[in-house]
Each structure stands twice: as C-alpha cells, then as structure tokens.
N, C-alpha and C positions, 0 to 999 in steps of 0.2 A: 721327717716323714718316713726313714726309712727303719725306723725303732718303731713306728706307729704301725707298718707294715707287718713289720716282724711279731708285732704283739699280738695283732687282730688274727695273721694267721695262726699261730700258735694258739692262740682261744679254738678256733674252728678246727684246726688240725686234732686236738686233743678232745673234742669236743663228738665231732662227726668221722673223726679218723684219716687220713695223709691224701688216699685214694680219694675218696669219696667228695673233699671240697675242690674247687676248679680256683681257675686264676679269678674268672667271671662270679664268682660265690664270694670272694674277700672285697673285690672292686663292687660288688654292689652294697655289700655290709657297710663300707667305709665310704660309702657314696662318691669314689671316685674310678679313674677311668683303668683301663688295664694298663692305660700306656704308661701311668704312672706307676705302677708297682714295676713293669717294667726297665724304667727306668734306674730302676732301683736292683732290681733281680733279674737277669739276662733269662731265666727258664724257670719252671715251675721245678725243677729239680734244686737249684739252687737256691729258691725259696724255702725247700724241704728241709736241702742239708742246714742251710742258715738259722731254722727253725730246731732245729733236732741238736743242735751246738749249744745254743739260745740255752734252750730249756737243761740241756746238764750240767752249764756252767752255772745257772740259777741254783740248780740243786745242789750242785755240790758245794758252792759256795753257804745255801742255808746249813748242809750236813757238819761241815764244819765249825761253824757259829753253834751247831747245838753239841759239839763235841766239846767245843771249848769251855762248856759252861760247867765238866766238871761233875758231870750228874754220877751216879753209880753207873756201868756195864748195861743192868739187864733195863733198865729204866729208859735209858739213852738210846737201844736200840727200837723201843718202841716208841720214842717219840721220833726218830727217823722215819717209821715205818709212817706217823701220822701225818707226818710235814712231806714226804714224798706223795703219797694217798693226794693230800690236800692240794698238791699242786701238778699232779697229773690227771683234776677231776675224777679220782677214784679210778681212770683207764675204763671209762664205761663204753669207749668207743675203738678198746682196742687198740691204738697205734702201734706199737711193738712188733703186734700182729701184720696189720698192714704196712709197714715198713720194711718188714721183713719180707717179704711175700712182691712189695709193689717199688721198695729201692735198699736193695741186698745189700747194695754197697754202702749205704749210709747205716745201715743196722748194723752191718759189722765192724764197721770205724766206732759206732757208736759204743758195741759191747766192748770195742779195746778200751775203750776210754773208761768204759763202767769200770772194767776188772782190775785198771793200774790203780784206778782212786779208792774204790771200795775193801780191793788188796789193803792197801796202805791200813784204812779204816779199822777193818775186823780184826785187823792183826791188833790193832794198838787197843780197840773195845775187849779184845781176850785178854790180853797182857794185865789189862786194869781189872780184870772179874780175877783172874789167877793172883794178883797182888790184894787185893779184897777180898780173898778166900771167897769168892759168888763161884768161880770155875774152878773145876779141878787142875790140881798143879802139871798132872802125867800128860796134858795136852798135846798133839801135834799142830801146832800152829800155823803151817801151811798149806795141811792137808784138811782140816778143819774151814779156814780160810776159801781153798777153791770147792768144798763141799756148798758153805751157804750158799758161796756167789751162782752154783752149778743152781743148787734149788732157788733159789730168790727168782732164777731168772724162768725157769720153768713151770714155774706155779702163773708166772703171765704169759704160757703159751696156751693160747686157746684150743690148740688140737687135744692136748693135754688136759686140759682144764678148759672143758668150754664153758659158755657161757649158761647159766642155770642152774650148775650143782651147788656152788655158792656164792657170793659178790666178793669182789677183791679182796675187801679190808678184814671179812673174816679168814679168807682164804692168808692170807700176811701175816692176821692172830694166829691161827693155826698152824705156819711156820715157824714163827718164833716161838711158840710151845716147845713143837718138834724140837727144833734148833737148842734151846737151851735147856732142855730137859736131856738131852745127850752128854752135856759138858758140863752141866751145875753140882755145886756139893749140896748138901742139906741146908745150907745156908742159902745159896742161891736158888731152891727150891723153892723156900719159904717166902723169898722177895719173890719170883715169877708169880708163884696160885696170888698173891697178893693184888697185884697186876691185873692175872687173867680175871679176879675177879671184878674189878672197877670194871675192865672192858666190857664186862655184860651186861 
C-alpha cells in the first residue's frame, strides 16, 4: 500500500504540483481514507520528501541505463533530455517551482543530490565527445560541468522563464543547441543540425 501511495501521489504531485494537492485529494483518488496514507506517512511533508526521493532515484537510475547503452555524446544527451521530459510529465505543473517556494528544504537536498549525480554524468558525456572528436579537446571539464547543471536548472525557474514564452521541451532543445554548440568541433556540429533537425 505504501509503493501505491507513493505512486498515486507522485502522479498528482507532478501533475497539479506539490502545493496545490492536499492529503484529502490522493485519499479520494485512491478511494481510501486519510488515515491510511497516514499510516504510512506521519505528515504531508514526509509524503513530499518521500515523493521528491522517489522520482530522482527513478531518474537517475533510467539516466544511467541510457548511458550504458553506449550511444554517441550529443545523441545520449538528448535522449536524457526525452526520458526526463517523459517522466516528469513535460513539468507542466511546475513542481521545482513549487517545491522550492513551498518545501526549501527538500528542493535543496534535492539540488545536492541533482549536482553529485549529473556532475559525475556530464563529465564522463564530455570525456566521450572529446575522445570522439564530437568536443573540442581544449575543454575545461569542470567549469563546463557546473555551467550546464547552473543552466539545466534555470531554464525550469519560472521567474525566469515563465510559463508562455515556450513549453519545456523546446526550451531543453534550445539548451542543448546552446550547450553544445559552445564545446563541439565541425564534427560534432554536423551530428547536432542532424538532431535539431529530426526534432522539428
């Protein structure tokens, strides 16, 4: 029951956004009582944090599995960009937003957790474009590094980027344009336009 819990909130959480669903909003979804999710979750905050755990460890584990397969550099990071999209409903409701704003402290455990894992990631996705001549060899690898993770994570601030100038996924295309038209040789030019153009 308490994986059932966790699932159904996480659908609404990501769905309608962190704030915005009550304990009363999942217990009626699931046609059961509050006292049962209770039982389960002492507070609606520990339902949040449980929830906010939940879904990084699903992701990171998918991010992984698509690293493993080997793909080229520029290829690999746009299918990360699909498979995150895909399982955070496109962010059409914001949580980041509201997380940040409505439980400071789980958004900011959450970003520690983003930046050790995604650290790890980008470094080793450069390493493989600079060995596949896709990146240029003169790179700073760690300053490149806390560059995307700085943009990745600000293209989903909605002060920033509200809601209406574009939807997510092309706002994501449009970063990884940015992103690897900075560090690509002629080579890895020619795979990117490749790319950007399937995505249109």
């Amino acid at each position: 029951m308490k994986e059932k819990i966790l699932n159904k909130a996480n659908d609404l959480f990501l769905t309608f956004g962190f704030k915005s669903v009550t304990m009363d909003d999942i217990a009626e979804k699931m046609a059961i009582s509050k006292k049962t999710i209770y039982a389960h979750f002492k507070t609606k905050n520990d339902l949040v944090r449980a929830c906010v755990l939940d879904v990084f460890n699903s992701i990171s584990i998918g991010i992984d599995q698509i690293c493993a397969i080997g793909n080229n550099p520029i290829d690999e990071l746009f299918e990360i960009k699909d498979f995150v999209l895909n399982h955070l409903k496109s962010e059409q409701s914001s949580p980041l937003f509201q997380l940040k704003k409505y439980y400071p402290k789980f958004f900011y455990e959450l970003q520690k957790k983003q930046f050790d894992v995604m650290s790890e990631c980008v470094k080793e996705n450069l390493n493989k474009g600079i060995e596949a001549k896709l990146f240029r060899k003169d790179l700073d690898i760690d300053f490149i590094t806390r560059i995307y993770f700085s943009g990745i994570t600000m293209i989903k601030d909605i002060e920033v980027f509200p809601k209406g100038i574009t939807n997510m996924q092309e706002l994501q295309t449009q970063y990884l344009d940015y992103h690897i038209r900075a560090i690509a040789t002629e080579k890895g030019l020619k795979t990117l336009e490749k790319i950007i153009k399937n995505e249109k």
